[in-house]
PAKE-530077 format. One record per residue (C-alpha): residue in three letters; x, y, z. Coordinates in pm, whole numbers, plus 50000, padded with zeros to 5 digits. Example, Ala and Ser with C-alpha at 12.3 -4.5 7.8 and 13.67 -1.06 7.14 Angstrom:
2
ALA512304955050780
SER513674989450714
end
This chain:
401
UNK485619816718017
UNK487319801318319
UNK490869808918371
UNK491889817818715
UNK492109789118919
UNK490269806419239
UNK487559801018886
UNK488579762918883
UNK488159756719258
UNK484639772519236
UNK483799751019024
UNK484629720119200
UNK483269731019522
UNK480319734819358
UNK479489708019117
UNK482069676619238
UNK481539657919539
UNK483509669019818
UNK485049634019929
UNK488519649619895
UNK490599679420000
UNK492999691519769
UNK495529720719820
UNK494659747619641
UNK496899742019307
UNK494949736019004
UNK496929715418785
UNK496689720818342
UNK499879708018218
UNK502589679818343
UNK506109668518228
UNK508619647118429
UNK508459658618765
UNK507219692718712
UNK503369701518691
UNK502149739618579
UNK499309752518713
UNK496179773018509
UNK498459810118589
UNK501579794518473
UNK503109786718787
UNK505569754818787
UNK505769734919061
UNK508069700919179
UNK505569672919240
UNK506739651219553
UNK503549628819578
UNK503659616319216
UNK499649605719263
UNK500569586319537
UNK503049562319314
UNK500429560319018
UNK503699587118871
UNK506349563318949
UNK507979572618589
UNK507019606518623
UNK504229626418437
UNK503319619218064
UNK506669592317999
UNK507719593617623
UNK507489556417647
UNK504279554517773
UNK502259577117603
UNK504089569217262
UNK502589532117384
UNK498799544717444
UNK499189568817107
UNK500249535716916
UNK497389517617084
UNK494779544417056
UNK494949542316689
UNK493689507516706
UNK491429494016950
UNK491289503617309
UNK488549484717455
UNK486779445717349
UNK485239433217681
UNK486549399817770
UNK483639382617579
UNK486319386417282
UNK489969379217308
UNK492639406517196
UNK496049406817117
UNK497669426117398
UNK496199406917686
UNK497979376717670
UNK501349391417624
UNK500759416417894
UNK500089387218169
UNK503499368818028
UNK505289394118054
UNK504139409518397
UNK504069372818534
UNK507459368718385
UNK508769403618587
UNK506989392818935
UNK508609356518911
UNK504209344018941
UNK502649323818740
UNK499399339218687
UNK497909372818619
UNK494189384718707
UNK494349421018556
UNK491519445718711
UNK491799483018666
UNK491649501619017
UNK493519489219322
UNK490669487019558
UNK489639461819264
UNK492499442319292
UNK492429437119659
UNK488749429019630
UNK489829401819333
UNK492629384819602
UNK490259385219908
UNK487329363819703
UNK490339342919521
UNK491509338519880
UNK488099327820054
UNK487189307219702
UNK490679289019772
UNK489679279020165
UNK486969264220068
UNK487889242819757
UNK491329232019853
UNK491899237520216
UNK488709232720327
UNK487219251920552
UNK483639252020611
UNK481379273420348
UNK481119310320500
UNK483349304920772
UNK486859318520568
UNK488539340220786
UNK491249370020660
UNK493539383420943
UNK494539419120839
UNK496979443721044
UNK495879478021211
UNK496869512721038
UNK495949489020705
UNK494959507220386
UNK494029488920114
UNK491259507519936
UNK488019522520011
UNK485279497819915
UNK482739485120142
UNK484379453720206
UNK487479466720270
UNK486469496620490
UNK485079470420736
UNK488349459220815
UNK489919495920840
UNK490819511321157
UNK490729549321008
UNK487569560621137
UNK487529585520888
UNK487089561420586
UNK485239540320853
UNK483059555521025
UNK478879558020910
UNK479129531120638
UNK478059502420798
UNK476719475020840
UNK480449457720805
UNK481789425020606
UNK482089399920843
UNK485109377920817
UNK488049395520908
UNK490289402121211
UNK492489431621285
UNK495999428021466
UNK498459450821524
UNK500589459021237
UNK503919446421297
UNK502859423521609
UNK504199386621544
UNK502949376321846
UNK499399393521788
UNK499529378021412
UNK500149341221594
UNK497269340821812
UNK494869358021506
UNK495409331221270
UNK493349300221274
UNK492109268221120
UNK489989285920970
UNK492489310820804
UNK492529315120435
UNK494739346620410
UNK496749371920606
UNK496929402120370
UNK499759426920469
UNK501469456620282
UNK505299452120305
UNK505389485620368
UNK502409509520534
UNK501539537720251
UNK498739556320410
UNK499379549320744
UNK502569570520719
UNK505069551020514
UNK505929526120839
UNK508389498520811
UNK507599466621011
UNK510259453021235
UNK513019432821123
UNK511859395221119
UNK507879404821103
UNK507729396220743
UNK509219364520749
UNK507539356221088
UNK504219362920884
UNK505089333820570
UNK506489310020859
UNK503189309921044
UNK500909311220709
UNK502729278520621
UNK502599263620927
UNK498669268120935
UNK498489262720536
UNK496959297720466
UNK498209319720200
UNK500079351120219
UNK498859380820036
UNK501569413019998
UNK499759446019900
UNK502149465619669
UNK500159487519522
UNK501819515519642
UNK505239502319747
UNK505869481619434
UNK507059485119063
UNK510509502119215
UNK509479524419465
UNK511369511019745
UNK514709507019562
UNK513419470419448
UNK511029457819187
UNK508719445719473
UNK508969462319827
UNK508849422519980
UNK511889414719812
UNK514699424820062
UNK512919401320320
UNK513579370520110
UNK509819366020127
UNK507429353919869
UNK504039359819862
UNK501199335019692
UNK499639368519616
UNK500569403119517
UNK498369428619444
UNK499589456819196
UNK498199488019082
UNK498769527119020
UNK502449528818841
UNK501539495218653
UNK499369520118416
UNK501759542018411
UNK500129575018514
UNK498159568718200
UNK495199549718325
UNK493579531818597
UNK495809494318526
UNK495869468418817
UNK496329431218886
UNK496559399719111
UNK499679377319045
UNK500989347119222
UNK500319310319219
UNK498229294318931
UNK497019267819194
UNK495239295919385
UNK494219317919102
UNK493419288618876
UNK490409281219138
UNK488239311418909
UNK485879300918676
UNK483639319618369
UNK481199336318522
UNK482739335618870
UNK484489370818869
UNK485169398318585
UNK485429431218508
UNK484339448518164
UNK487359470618161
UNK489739447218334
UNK492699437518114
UNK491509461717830
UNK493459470717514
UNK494349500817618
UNK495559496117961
UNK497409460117840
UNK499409482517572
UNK500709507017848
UNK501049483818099
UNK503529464217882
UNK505349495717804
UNK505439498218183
UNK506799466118219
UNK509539471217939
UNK510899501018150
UNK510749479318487
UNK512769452818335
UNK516019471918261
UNK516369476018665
UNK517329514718628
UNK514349524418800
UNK515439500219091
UNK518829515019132
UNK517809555619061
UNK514769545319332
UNK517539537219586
UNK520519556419478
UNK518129584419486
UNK516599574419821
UNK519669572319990
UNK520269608019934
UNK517059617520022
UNK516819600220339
UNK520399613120416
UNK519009644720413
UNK515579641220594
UNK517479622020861
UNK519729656520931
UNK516439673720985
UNK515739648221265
UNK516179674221574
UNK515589703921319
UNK511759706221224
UNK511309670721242
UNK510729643521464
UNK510809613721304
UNK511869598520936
UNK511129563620793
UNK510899549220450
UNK512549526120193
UNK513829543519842
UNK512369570819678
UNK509419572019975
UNK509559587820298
UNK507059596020585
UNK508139625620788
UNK506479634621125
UNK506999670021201
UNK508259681021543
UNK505159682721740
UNK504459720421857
UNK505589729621506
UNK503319735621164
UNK500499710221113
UNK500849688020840
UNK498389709420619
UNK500269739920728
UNK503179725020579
UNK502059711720288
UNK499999749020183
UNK504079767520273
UNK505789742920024
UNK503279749219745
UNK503579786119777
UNK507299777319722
UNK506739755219448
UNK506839720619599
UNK503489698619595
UNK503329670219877
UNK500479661020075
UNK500039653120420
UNK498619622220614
UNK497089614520955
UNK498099647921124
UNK501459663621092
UNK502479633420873
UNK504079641320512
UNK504279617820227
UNK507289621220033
UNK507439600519656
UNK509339619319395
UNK509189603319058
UNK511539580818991
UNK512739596518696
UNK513869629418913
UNK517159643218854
UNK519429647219153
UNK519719687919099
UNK515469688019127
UNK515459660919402
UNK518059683319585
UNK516039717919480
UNK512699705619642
UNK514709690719957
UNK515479727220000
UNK512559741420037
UNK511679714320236
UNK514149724520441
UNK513899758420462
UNK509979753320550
UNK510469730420831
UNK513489749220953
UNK511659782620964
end
């Protein structure tokens, strides 16, 4: 019987495709913001699957929500209606301030769902000549790992050996208004943007860029497409990471914390004009919008709608960037972020970001690094300020030492 978790890893190595590399911490049991490994061992998660854990691991809400649901019918295919998905679009179009919900289940999915809305849209109602749609994204983008979207990447990691590439897009500089000016032409149907860079090392765009970017999509009658899949549903102190820019977006995509840690839950919302341009037949998924995922998303939404998430996301941030920023100098070299998510570039000469991330599990803190000696910091939002303050400590102590 397996039961060490050197057993575990074995396993994996051997039988699961090596596409990822995890620390070596082999997760069995999850509450709140703590996680216990196979031996027993507890550990403060500070990644919180990448936002998919914005309410923390197994939410009474939430899995009361999928318990309730379980016991009555979790999946119809949309060749049937049901009596969750209706409600759940309402309500989530009703949060977002849209009008219109296309619910998928992965992200990747729902980024995939907005670029074909988007090109489907040139063509009917702007119209722009058939094939000829054009999608300016920015550099350092990440926005899933599908074909499509990995021909627009500019990680060579998630690049690199899949071709050929989707034609159709071009890449500017993330954060470049200028760059984002020249890129966008007549024959622009979208520029597709995350508020916020996730992957990329949690980078804020300059002050301005964001409106800049809906100015010059109206001027040349294209839409604007915000990727919040990570930085949405409170992560960045605010329901929606766009929202401190005064910004709207025709699109959003939205995805991990919208099923709640649960299951994979994701959707397009914005304007019914653009959405509305789908027909039967024209796009689909077999799990999209499913029972299941439609009860727990609306629990999700329930929570969301109470704003406490909002304010513990940035009364909690605050503190935590207070204290990142005093390590500025002192193990690190840099600190950015919004809320409850940081990116932390360690002092270069100092432990790789691997390094790092192996000396704070061995002291009971799980984070993950990104792009070098980059750290990812996203405690769950339900944190308490002693455990918040607890794994800031070790962070501390690590970088210090």
């Amino acid at each position: 019987m397996t039961t060490s978790a050197a057993e575990f890893i074995a396993l994996d190595e051997r039988w699961s495709t090596h596409n990822y590399h995890p620390l070596p911490v082999v997760i069995a049991e999850a509450e709140g913001a703590w996680v216990t490994d196979v031996e027993g061992r507890r550990y403060l998660d500070f990644l919180s699957a990448y936002s998919a854990l914005n309410f923390g691991h197994r939410h009474p809400a939430l899995i009361a929500a999928a318990q309730e649901q379980l016991a009555r019918v979790t999946l119809t295919s949309r060749a049937f209606h049901h009596d969750q998905l209706g409600a759940f679009c309402r309500e989530l179009a009703g949060l977002t301030g849209t009008e219109m919900v296309l619910p998928m289940n992965s992200g990747a999915e729902a980024v995939e769902s907005a670029l074909k809305v988007a090109r489907k849209w040139a063509y009917e109602v702007k119209g722009v000549p058939d094939g000829r749609a054009e999608i300016v994204v920015a550099g350092s983008n990440f926005h899933g790992r599908t074909t499509t979207i990995i021909s627009f990447s500019t990680d060579e990691s998630a690049r690199a050996g899949f071709g050929p590439y989707t034609p159709g897009f071009t890449v500017v500089k993330y954060g470049d208004a200028a760059a984002l000016r020249d890129a966008i032409t007549e024959r622009t149907a979208a520029v597709l943007l995350e508020p916020i860079q996730g992957e990329a090392g949690v980078l804020v765009p300059p002050e301005g860029y964001l409106a800049e970017a809906r100015r010059l999509c109206d001027e040349a009658g294209a839409l604007l497409i915000a990727d919040e899949i990570q930085s949405g549903l409170a992560r960045t102190g605010t329901l929606l990471a766009l929202e401190p820019t005064g910004v709207r977006a025709d699109l959003y995509t939205l995805g991990k914390a919208l099923g709640g840690g649960i299951l994979p839950l994701s959707a397009v919302v914005g304007r019914a004009d653009v959405l509305g341009v789908l027909k039967p037949g024209e796009h689909g998924s077999t799990f999209g919008g499913n029972p299941l995922a439609c009860a727990v998303g609306r629990a999700v939404i329930k929570l969301l709608s109470t704003g406490e998430f909002q304010r513990r996301s940035a009364e909690l941030g605050a503190r935590m960037h207070g204290r990142l920023n005093a390590l500025v100098g002192h193990g690190l070299a840099e600190v950015r972020g919004r809320g409850l998510w940081a990116g932390i570039d360690i002092t270069p000469g100092g432990l790789s970001g691997r390094e790092a991330c192996e000396a704070l599990a061995e002291k009971g803190l799980l984070a993950k690094e990104t792009h070098g000696a980059t750290l990812r910091l996203a405690p769950p939002l339900t944190i308490s300020e002693a455990d918040l303050d607890r794994g800031l400590d070790i962070l501390e102590d690590v970088l210090r030492r």
